[in-house]
C-alpha positions as CSV (number, residue, x, y, z in Angstrom):
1,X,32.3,72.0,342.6
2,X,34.6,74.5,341.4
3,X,37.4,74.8,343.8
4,X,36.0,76.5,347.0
5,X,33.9,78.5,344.4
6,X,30.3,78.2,345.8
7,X,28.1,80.7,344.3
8,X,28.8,83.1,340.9
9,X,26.8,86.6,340.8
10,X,26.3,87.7,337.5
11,X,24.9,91.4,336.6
12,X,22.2,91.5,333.1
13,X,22.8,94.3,330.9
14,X,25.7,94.7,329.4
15,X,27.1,91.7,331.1
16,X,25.2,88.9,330.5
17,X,22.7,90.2,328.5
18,X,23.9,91.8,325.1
19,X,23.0,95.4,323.6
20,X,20.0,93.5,322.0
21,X,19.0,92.1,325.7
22,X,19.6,88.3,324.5
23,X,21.8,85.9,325.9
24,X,24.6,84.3,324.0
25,X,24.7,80.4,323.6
26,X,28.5,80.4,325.0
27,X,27.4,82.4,328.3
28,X,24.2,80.1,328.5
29,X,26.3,77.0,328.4
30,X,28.7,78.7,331.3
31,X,26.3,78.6,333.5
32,X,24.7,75.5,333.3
33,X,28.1,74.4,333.3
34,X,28.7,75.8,336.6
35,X,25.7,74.8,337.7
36,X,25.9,71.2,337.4
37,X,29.3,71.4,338.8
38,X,28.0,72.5,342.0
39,X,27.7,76.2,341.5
40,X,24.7,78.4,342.8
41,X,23.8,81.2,340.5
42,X,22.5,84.5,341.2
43,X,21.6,87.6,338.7
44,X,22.0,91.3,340.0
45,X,20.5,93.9,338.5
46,X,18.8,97.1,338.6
47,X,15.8,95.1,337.0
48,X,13.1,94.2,338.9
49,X,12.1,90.8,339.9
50,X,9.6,90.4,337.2
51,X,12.2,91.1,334.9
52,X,14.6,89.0,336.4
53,X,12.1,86.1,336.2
54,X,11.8,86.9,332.5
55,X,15.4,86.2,332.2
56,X,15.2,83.1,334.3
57,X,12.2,81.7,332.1
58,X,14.4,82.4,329.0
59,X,17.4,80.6,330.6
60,X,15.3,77.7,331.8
61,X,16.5,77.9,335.3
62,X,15.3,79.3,338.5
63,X,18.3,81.3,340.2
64,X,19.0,83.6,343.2
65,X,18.3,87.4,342.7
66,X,19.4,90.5,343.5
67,X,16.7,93.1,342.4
68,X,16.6,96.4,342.0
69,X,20.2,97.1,342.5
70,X,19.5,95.4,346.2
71,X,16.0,96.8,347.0
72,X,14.7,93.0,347.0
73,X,16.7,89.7,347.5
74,X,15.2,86.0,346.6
75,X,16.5,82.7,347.2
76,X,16.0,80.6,344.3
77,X,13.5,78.7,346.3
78,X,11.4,81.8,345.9
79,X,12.6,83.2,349.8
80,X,12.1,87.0,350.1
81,X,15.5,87.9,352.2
82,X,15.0,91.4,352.0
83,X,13.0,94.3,351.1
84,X,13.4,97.7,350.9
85,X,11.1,101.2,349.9
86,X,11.9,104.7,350.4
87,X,9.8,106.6,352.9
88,X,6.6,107.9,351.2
89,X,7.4,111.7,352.1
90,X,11.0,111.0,351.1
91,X,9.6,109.6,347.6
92,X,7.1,112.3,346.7
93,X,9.7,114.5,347.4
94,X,12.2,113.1,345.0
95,X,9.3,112.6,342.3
96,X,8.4,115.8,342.0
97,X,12.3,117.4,341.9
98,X,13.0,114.8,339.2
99,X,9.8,115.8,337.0
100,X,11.3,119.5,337.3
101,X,13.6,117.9,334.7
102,X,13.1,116.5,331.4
103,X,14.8,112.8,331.9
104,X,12.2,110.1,331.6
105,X,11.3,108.6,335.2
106,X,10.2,105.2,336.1
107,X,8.5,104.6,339.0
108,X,9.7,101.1,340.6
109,X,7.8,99.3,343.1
110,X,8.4,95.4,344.3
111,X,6.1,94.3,341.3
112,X,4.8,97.1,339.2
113,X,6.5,99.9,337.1
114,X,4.9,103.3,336.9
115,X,5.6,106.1,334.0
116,X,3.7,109.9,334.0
117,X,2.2,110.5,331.0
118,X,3.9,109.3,328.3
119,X,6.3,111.5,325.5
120,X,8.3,110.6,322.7
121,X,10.9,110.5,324.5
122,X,10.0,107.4,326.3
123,X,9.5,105.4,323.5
124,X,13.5,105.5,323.3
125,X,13.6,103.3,326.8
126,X,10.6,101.6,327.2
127,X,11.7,98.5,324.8
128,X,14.5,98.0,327.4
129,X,12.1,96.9,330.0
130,X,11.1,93.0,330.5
131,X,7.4,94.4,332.3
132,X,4.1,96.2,331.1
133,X,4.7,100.0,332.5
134,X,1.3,101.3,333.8
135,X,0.5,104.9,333.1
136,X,-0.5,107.0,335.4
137,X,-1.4,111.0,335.8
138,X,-1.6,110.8,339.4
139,X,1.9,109.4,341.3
140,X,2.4,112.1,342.9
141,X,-1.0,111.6,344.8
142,X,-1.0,108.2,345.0
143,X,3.1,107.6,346.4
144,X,2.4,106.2,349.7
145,X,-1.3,105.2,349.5
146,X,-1.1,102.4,346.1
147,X,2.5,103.5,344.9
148,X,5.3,102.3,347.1
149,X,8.0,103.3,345.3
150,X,11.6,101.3,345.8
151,X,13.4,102.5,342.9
152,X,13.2,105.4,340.9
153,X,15.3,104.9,337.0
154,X,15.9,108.2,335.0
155,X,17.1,108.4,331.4
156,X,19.1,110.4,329.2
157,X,22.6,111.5,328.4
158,X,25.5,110.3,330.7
159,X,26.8,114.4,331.3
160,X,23.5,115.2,332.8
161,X,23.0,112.0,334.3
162,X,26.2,112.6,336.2
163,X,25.5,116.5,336.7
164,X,21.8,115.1,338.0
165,X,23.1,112.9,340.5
166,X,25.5,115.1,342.5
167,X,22.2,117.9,342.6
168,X,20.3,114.4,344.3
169,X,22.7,113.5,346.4
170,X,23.2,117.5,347.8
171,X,19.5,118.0,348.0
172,X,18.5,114.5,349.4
173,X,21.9,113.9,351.9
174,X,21.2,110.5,353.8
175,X,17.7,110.1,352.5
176,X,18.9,108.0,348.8
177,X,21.4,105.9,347.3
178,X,22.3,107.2,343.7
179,X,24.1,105.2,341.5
180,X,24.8,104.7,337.6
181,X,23.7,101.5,336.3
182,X,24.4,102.3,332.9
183,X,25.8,104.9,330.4
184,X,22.5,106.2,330.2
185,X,20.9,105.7,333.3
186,X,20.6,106.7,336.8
187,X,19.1,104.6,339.7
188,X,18.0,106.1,342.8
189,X,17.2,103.9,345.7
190,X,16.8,104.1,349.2
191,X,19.4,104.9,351.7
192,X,22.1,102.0,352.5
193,X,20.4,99.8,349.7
194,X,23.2,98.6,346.8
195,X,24.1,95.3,345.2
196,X,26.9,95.0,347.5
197,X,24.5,95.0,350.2
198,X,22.0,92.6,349.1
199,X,25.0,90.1,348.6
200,X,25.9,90.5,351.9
201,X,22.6,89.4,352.7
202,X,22.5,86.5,350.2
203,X,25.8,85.6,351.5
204,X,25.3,85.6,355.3
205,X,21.8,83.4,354.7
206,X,23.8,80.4,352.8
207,X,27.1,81.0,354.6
208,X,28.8,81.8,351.5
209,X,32.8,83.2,352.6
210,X,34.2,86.0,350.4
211,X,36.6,83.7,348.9
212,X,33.7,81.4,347.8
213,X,32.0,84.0,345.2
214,X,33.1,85.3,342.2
215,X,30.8,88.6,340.8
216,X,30.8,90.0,337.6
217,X,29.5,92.9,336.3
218,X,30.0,96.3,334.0
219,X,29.2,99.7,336.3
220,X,29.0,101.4,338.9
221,X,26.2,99.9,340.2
222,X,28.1,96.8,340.9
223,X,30.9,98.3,342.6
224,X,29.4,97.4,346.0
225,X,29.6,94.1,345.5
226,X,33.0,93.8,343.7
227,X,33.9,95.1,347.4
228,X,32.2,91.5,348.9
229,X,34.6,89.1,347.3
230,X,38.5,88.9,346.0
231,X,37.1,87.1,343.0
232,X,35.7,90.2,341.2
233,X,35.2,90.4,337.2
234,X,34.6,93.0,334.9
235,X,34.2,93.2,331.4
236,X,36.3,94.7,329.0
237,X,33.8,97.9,327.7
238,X,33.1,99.0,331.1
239,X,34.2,102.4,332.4
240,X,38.3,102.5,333.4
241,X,37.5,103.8,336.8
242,X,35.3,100.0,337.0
243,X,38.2,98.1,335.3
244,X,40.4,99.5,337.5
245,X,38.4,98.5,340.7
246,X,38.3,94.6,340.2
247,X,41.0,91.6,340.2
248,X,40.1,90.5,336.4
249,X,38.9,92.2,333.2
250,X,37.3,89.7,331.1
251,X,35.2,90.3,327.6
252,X,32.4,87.8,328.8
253,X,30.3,85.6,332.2
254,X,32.0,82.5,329.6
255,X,35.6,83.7,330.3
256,X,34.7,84.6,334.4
257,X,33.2,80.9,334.8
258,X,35.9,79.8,332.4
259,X,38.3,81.1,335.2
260,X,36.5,79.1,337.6
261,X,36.9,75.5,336.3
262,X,40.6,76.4,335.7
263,X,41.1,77.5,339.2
264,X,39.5,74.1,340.1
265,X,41.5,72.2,337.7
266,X,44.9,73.7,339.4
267,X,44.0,73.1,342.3
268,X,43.7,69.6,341.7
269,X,47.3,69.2,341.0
């Protein structure tokens, strides 16, 4: 085992998954590395679990997750810990202020993913997602009788992303969580749900201490669970106002788990 390191949490894009969503072989080797040294894994993302799995399927390995951004969290042994949905009045509500606006909006549920009616414009995002988006004309209708949405993602430039989340956060005070998951999108889930939360969660169940953990990650999505753990990585092309909220700045999961062993290896001395 790696020192009194117990479990490593790992966000997917722009972490461990590159621009062009694959894995490279040095971060693949990482964490089987870890793993046979005694490690538990978990992946935290805005993603949902389907897409998570995707991952998992590609690494060969079945892991803990963290899914949208702490909506859902699953032991490796396939364990649903938690799960979270906004309040269907609370939803339709936020659906139809968001589609006064021209970002692209997916609808997230625990398994499915919903889109209106398609434009151009969402050809630009859909390749990103690891699940078959259904179309549908009727969301609005359907949110709280065959739509139970636990995550809404909107698209588009950073400037209005940011200028779109405080006009969420003044108009839906208490009733969402609203955070940036990456330069060019916006998460909104419900109220108290993060990553940092759904670690907690993970964390409690296994009886996993702070000092046990090391997270890594690249937004402000993960700043939640940076919070959860002295042991908290980012890498290098994240945000300043990220970088500056963690213990180590790293350029890859290879160098955090790298980190890892060596802090085993000194402590062995």
């Amino acid at each position: 085992m790696y020192n009194m390191i117990r479990l490593i949490v790992s966000d997917l894009d722009g972490t461990l998954l590159e621009h062009d969503k694959t894995i490279r072989d040095m971060n693949r080797a990482a964490l089987l590395d870890a793993e046979e040294h005694g490690c538990e894994i978990c992946l935290a993302s805005g993603r949902a679990f389907p897409e998570i799995k995707r991952v998992m399927d590609d690494l060969g390995r079945t892991y803990h997750a963290i899914s949208q951004n702490g909506s859902f969290v699953h032991t490796k042994a396939g364990q649903l810990l938690k799960s979270s949905r906004f309040e269907p009045d609370v939803a339709r509500k936020i659906f139809q202020f968001v589609s006064e606006y021209s970002f692209p909006c997916y609808v997230f549920c625990e398994s499915e993913i919903y889109t209106p009616l398609k434009t151009e414009l969402y050809s630009q995002y859909e390749w990103r997602i690891f699940a078959a988006c259904i179309q549908s004309s009727t969301i609005l209708q359907d949110i709280g009788e065959s739509i139970w949405p636990s995550r809404f993602a909107l698209y588009g430039d950073l400037t209005e992303l940011k200028s779109m989340r405080l006009k969420l956060q003044e108009r839906f005070r208490g009733q969402l969580n609203a955070e940036l998951s990456d330069s060019d999108c916006l998460d909104l889930m419900p109220p108290g749900v993060s990553k940092g939360d759904g670690l907690r969660i993970l964390m409690n169940h296994f009886g996993y201490r702070p000092e046990e953990v090391v997270c890594i990650g690249d937004n402000y999505n993960d700043l939640s669970m940076f919070s959860r753990t002295p042991h908290s990585f980012a890498v290098s092309h994240s945000p300043p106002d990220v970088r500056g909220r963690v213990s180590h700045v790293v350029d890859s999961v290879h160098e955090c788990i790298r980190w890892a062993r060596e802090l085993e290896c000194a402590s062995s001395h």
